[in-house]
PyMOL Python script that loads the backbone (N, CA, C, O; Angstrom):
from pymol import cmd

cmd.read_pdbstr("""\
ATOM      1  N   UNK A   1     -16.001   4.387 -26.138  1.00  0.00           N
ATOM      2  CA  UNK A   1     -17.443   4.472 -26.266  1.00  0.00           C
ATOM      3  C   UNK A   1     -18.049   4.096 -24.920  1.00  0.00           C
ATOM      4  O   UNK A   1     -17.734   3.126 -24.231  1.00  0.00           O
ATOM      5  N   UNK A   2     -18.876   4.928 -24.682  1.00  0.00           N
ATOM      6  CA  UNK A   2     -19.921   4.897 -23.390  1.00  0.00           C
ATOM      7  C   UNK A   2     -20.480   3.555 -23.594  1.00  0.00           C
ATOM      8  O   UNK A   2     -20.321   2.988 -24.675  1.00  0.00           O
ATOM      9  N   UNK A   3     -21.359   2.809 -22.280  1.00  0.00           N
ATOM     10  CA  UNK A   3     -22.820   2.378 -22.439  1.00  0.00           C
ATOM     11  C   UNK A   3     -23.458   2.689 -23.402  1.00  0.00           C
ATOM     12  O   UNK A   3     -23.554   2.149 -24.504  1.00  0.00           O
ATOM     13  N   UNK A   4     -24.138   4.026 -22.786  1.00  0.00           N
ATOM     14  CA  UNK A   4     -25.726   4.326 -23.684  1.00  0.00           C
ATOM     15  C   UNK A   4     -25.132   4.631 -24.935  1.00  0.00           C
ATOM     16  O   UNK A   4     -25.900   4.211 -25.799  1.00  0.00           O
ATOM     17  N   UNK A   5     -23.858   5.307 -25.593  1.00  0.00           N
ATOM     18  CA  UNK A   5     -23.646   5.369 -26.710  1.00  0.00           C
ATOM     19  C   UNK A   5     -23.667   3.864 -27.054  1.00  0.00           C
ATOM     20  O   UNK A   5     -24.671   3.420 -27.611  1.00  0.00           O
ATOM     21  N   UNK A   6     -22.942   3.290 -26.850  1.00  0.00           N
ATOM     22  CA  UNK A   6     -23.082   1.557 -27.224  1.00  0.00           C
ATOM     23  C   UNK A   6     -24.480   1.010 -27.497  1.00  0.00           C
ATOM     24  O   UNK A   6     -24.682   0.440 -28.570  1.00  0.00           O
ATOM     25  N   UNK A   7     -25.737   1.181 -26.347  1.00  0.00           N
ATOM     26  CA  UNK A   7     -26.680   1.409 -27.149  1.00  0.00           C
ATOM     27  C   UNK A   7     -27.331   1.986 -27.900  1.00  0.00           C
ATOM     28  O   UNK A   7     -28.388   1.504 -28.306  1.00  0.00           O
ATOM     29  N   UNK A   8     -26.869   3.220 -28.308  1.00  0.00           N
ATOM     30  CA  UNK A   8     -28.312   3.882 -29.201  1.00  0.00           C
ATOM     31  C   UNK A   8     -27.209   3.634 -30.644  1.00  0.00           C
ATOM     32  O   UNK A   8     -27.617   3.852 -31.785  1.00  0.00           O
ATOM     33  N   UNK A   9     -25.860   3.177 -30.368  1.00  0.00           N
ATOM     34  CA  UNK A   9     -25.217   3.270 -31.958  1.00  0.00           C
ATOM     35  C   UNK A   9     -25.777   1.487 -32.208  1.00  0.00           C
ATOM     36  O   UNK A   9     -25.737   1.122 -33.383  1.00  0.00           O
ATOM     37  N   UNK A  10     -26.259   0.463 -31.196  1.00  0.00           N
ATOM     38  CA  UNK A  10     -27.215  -0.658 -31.746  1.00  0.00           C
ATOM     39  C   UNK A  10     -28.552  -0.083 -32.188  1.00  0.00           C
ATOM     40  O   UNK A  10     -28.917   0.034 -33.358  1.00  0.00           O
ATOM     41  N   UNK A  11     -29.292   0.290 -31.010  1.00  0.00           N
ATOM     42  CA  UNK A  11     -30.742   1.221 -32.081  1.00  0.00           C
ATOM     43  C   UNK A  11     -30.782   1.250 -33.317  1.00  0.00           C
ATOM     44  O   UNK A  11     -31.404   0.607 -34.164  1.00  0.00           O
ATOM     45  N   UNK A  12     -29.636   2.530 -33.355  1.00  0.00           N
ATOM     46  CA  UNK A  12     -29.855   2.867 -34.768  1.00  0.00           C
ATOM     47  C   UNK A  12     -29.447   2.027 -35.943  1.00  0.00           C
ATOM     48  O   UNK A  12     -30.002   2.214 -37.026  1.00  0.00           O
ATOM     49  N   UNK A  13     -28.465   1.065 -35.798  1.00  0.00           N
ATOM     50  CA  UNK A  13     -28.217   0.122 -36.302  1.00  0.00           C
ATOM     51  C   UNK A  13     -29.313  -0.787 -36.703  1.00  0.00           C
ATOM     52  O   UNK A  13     -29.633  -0.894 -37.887  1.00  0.00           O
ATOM     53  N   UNK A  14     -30.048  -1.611 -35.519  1.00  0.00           N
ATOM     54  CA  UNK A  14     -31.516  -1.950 -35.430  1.00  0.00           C
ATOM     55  C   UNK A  14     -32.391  -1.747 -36.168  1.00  0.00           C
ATOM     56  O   UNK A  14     -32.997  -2.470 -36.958  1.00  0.00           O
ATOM     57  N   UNK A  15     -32.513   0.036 -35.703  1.00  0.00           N
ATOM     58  CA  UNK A  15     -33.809   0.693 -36.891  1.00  0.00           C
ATOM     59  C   UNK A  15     -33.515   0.302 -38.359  1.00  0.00           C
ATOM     60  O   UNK A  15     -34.352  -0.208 -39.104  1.00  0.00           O
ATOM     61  N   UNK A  16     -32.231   0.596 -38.698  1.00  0.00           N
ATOM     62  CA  UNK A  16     -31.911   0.543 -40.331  1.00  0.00           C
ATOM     63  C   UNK A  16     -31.973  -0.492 -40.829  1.00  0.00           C
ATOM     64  O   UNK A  16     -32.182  -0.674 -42.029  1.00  0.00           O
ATOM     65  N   UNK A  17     -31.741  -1.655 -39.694  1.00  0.00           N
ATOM     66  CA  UNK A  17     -31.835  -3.065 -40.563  1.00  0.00           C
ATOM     67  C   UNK A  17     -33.266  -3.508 -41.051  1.00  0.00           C
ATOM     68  O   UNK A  17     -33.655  -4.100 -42.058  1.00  0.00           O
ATOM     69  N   UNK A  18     -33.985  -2.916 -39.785  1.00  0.00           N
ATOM     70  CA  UNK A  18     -35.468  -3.242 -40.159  1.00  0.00           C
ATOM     71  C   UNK A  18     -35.889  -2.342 -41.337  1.00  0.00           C
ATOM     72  O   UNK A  18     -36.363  -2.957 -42.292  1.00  0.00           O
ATOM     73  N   UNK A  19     -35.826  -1.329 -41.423  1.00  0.00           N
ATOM     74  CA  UNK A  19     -35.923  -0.586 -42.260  1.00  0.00           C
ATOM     75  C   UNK A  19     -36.011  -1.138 -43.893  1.00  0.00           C
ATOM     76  O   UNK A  19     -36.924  -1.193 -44.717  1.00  0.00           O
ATOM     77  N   UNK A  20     -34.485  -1.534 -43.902  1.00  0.00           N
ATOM     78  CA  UNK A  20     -33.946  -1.789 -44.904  1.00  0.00           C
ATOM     79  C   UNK A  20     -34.785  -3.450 -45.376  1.00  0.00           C
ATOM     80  O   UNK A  20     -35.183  -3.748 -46.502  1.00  0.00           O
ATOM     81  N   UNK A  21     -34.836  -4.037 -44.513  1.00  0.00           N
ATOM     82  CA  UNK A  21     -35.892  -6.117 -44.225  1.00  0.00           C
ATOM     83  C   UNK A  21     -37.115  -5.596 -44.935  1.00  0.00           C
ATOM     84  O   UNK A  21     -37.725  -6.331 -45.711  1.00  0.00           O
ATOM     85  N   UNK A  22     -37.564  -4.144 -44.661  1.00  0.00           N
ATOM     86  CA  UNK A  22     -39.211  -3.985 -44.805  1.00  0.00           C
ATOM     87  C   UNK A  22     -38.754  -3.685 -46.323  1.00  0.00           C
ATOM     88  O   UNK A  22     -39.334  -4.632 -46.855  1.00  0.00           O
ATOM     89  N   UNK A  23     -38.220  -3.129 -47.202  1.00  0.00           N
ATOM     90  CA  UNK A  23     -37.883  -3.287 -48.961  1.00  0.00           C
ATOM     91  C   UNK A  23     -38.022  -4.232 -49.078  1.00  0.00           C
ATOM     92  O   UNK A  23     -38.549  -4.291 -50.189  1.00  0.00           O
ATOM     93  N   UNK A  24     -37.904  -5.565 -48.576  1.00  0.00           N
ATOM     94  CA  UNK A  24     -37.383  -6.922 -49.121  1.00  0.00           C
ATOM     95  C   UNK A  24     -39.010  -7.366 -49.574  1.00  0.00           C
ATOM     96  O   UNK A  24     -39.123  -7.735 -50.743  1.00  0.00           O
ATOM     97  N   UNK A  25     -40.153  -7.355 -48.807  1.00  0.00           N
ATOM     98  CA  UNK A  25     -40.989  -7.809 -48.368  1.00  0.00           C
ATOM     99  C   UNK A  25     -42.120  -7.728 -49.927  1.00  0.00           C
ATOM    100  O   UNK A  25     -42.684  -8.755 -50.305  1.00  0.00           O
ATOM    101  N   UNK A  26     -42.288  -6.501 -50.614  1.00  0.00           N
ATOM    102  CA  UNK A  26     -42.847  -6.135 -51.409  1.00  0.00           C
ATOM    103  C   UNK A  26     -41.972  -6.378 -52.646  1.00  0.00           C
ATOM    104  O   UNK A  26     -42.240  -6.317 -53.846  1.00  0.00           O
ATOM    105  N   UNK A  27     -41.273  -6.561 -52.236  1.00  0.00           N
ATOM    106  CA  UNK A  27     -40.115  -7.503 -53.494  1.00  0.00           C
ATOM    107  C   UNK A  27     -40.662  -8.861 -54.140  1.00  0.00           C
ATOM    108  O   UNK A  27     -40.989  -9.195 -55.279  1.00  0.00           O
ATOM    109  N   UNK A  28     -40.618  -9.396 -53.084  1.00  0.00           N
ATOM    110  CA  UNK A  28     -40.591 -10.819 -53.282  1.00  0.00           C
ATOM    111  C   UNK A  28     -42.154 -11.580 -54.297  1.00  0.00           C
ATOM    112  O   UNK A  28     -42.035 -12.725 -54.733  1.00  0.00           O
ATOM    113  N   UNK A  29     -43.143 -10.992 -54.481  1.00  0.00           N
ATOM    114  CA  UNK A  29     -44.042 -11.630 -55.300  1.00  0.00           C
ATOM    115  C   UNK A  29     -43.357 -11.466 -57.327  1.00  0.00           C
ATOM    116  O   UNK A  29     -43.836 -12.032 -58.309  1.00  0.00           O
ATOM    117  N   UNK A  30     -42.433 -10.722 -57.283  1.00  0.00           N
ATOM    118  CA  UNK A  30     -42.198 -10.010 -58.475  1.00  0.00           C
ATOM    119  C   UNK A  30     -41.352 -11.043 -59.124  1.00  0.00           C
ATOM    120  O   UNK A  30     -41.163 -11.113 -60.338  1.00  0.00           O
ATOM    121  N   UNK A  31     -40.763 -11.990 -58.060  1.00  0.00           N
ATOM    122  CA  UNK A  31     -39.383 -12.958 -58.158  1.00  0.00           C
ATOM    123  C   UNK A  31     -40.105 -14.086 -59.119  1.00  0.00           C
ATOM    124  O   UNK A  31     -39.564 -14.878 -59.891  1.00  0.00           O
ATOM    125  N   UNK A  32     -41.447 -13.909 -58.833  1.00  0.00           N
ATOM    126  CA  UNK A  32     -42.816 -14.964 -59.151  1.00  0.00           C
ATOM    127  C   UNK A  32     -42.410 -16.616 -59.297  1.00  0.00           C
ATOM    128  O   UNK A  32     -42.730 -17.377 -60.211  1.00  0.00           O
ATOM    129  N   UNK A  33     -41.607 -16.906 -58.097  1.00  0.00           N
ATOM    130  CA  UNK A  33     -41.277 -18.085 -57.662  1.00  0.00           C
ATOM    131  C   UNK A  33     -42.234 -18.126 -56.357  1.00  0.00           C
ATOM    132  O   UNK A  33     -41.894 -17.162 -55.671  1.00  0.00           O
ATOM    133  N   UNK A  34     -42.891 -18.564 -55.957  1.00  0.00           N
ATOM    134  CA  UNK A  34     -43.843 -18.659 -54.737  1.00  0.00           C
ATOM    135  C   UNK A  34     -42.890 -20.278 -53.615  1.00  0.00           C
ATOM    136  O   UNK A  34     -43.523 -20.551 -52.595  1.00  0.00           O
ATOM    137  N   UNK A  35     -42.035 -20.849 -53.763  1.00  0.00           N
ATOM    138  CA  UNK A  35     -40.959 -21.185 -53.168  1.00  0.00           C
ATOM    139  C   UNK A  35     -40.060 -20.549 -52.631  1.00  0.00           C
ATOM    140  O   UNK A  35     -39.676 -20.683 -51.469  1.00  0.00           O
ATOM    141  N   UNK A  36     -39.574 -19.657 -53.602  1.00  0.00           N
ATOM    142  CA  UNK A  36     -38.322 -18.621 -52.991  1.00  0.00           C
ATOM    143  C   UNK A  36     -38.999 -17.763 -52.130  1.00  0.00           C
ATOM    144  O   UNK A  36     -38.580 -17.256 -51.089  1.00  0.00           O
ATOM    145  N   UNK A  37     -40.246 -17.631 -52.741  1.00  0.00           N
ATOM    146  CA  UNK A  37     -41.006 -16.221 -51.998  1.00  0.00           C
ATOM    147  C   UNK A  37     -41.327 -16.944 -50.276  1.00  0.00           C
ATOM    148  O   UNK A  37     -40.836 -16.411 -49.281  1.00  0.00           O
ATOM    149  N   UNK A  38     -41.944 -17.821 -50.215  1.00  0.00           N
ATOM    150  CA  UNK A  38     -42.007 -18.645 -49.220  1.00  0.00           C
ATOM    151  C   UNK A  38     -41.098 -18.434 -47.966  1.00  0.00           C
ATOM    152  O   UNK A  38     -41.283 -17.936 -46.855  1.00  0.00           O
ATOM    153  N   UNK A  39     -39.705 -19.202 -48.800  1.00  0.00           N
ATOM    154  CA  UNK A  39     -38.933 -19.624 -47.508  1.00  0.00           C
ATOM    155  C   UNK A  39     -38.217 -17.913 -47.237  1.00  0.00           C
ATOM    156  O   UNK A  39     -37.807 -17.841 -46.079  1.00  0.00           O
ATOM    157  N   UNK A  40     -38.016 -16.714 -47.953  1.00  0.00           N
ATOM    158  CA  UNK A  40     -37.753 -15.462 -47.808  1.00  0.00           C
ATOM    159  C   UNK A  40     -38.452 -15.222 -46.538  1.00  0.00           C
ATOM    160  O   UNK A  40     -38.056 -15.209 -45.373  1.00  0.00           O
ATOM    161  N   UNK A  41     -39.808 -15.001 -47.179  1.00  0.00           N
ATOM    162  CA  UNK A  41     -40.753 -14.565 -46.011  1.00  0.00           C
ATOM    163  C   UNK A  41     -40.331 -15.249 -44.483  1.00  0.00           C
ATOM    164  O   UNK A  41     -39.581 -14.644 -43.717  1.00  0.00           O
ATOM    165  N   UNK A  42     -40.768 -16.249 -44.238  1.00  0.00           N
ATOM    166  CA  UNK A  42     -39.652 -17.505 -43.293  1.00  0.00           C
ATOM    167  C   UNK A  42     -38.627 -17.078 -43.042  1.00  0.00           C
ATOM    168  O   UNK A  42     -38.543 -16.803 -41.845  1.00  0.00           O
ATOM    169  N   UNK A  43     -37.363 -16.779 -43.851  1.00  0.00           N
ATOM    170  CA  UNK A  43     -36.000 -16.039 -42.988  1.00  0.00           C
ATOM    171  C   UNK A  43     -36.323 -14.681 -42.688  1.00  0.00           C
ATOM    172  O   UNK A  43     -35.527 -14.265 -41.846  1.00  0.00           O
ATOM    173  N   UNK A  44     -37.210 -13.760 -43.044  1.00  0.00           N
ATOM    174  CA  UNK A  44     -37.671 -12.661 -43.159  1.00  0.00           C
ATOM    175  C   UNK A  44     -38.341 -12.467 -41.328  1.00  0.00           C
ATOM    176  O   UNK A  44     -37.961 -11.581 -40.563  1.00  0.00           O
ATOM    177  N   UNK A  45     -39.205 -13.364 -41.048  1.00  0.00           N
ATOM    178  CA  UNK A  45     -39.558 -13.415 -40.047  1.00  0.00           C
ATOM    179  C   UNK A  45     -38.754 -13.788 -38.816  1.00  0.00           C
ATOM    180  O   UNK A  45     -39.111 -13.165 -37.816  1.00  0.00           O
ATOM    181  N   UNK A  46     -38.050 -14.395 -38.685  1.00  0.00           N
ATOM    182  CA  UNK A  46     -37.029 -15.328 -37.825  1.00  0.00           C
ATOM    183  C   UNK A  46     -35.755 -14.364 -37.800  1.00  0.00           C
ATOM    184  O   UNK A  46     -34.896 -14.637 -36.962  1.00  0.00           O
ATOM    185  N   UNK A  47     -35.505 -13.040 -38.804  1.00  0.00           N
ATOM    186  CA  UNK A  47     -34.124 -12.565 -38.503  1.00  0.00           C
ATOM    187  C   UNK A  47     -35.184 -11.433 -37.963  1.00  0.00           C
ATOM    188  O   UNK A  47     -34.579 -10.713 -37.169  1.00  0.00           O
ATOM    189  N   UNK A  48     -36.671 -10.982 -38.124  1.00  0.00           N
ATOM    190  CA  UNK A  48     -36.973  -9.750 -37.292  1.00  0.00           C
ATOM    191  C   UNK A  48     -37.727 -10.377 -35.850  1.00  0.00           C
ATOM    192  O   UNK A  48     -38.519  -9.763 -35.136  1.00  0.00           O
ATOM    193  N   UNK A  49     -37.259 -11.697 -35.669  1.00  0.00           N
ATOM    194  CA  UNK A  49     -37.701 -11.876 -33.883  1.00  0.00           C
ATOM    195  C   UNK A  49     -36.473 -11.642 -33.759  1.00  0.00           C
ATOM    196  O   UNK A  49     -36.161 -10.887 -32.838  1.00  0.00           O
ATOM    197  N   UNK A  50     -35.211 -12.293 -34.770  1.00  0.00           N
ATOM    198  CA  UNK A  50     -33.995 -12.072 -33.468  1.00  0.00           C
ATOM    199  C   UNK A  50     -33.236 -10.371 -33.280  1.00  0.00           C
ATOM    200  O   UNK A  50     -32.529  -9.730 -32.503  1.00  0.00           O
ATOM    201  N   UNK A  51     -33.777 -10.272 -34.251  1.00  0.00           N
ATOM    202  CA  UNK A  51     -33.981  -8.619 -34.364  1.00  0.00           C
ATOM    203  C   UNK A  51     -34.455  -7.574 -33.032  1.00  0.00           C
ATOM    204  O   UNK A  51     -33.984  -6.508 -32.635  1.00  0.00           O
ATOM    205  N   UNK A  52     -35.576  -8.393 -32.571  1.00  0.00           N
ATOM    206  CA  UNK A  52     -36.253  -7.915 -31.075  1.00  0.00           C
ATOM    207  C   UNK A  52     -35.800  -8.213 -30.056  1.00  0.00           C
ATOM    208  O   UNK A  52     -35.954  -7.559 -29.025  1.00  0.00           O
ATOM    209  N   UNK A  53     -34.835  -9.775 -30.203  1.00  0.00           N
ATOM    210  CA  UNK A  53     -34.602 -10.403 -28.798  1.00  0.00           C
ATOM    211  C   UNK A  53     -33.105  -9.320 -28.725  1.00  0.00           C
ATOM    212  O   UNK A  53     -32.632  -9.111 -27.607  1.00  0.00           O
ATOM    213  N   UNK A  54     -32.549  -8.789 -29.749  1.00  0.00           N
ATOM    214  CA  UNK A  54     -31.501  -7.824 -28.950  1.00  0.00           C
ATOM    215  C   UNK A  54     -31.891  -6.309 -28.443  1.00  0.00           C
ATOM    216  O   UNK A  54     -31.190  -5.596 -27.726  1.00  0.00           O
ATOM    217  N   UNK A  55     -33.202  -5.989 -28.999  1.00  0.00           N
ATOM    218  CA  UNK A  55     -33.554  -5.044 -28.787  1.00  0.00           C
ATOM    219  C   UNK A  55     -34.095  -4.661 -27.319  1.00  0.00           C
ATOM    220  O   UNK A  55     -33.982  -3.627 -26.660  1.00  0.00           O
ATOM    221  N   UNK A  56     -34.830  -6.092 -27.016  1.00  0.00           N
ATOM    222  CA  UNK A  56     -35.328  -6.198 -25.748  1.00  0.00           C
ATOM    223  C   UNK A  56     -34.104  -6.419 -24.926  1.00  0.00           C
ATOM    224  O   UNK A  56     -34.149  -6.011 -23.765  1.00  0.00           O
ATOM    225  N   UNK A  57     -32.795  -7.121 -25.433  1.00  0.00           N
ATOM    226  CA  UNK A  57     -32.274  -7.305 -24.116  1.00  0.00           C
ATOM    227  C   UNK A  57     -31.158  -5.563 -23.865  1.00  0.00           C
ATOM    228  O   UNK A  57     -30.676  -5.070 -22.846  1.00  0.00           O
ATOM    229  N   UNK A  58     -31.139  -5.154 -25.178  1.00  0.00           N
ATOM    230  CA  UNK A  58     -30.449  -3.603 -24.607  1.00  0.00           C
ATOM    231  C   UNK A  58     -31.562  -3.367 -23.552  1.00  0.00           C
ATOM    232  O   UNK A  58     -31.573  -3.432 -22.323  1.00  0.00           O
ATOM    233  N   UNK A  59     -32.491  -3.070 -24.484  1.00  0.00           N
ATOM    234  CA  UNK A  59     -33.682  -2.241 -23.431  1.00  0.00           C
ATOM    235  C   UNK A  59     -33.430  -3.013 -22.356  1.00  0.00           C
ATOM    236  O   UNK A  59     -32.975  -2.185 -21.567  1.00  0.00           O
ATOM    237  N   UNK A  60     -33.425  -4.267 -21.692  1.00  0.00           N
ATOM    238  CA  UNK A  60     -33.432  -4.254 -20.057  1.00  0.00           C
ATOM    239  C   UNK A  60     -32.232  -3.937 -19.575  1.00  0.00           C
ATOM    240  O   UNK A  60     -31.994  -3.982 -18.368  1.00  0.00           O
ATOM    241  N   UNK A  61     -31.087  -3.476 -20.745  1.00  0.00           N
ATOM    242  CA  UNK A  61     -29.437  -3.307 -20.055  1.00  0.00           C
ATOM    243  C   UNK A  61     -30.060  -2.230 -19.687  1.00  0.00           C
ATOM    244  O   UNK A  61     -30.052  -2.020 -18.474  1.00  0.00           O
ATOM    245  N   UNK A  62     -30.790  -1.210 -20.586  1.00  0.00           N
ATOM    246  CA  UNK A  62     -30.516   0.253 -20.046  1.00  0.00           C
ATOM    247  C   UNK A  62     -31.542   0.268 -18.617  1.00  0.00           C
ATOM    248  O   UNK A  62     -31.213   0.897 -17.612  1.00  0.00           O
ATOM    249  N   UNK A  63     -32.671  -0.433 -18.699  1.00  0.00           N
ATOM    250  CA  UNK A  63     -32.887  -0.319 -17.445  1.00  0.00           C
ATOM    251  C   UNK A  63     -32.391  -0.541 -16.213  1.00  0.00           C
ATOM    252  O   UNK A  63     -32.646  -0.097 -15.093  1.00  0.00           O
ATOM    253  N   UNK A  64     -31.598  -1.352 -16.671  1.00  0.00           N
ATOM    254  CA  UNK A  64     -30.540  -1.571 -15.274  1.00  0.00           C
ATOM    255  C   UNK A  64     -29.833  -0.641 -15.020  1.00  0.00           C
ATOM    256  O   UNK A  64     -29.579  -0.352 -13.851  1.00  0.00           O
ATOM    257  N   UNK A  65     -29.293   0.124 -16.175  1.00  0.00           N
ATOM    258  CA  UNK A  65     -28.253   1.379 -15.639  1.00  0.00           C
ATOM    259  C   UNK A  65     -28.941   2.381 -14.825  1.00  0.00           C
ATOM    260  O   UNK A  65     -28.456   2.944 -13.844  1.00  0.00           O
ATOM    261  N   UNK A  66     -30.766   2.660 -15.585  1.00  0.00           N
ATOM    262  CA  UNK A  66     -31.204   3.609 -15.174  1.00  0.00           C
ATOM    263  C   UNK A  66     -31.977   3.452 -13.242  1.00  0.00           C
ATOM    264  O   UNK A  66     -32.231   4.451 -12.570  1.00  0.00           O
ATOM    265  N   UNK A  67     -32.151   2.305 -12.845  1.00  0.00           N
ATOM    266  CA  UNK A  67     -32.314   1.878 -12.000  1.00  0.00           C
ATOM    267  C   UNK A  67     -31.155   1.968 -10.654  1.00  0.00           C
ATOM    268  O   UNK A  67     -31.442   1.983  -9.457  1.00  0.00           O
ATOM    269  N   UNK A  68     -29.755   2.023 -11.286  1.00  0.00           N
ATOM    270  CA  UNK A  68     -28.790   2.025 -10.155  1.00  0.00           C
ATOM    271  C   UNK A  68     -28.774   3.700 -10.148  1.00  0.00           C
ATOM    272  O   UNK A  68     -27.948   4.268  -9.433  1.00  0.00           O
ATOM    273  N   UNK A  69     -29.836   4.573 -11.073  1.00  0.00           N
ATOM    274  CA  UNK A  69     -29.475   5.947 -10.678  1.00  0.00           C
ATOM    275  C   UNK A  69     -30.259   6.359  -9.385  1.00  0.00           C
ATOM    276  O   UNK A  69     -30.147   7.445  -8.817  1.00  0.00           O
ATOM    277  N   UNK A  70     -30.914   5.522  -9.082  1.00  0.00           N
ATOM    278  CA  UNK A  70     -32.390   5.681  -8.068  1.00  0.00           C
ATOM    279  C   UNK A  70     -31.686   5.776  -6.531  1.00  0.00           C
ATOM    280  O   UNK A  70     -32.396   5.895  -5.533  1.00  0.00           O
TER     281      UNK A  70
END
""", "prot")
cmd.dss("prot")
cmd.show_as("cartoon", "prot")
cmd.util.cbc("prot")
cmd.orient("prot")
């Protein structure tokens, strides 16, 4: 496997997880525990920053690759 394949098979990986986090969200009042619903929301938030911090750091890998094309 390439680089950029290495990243876009994270992307898409990425996209689907979020994807899949955003079902969870409209779930959770139905559980009608407002505790569970709580601390969800709370891991809910905290796995889609760390969600970004890999997203952002591909994105500056690929800029680096695309930068040594210059």
């Amino acid at each position: 496997m390439t680089r950029p394949e290495a990243i876009q098979q994270i992307r898409d990986a990425a996209k689907t997880i979020a994807l899949q986090m955003m079902k969870i969200h409209p779930a959770l009042p139905h559980l009608q525990d407002s505790e569970i619903m709580g601390d969800s929301l709370k891991c809910l938030h905290e796995m889609t920053v760390q969600l970004e911090v890999i997203k952002k750091k591909i994105g500056k890998l690929e800029r680096q690759d695309d930068s040594t094309l210059l």
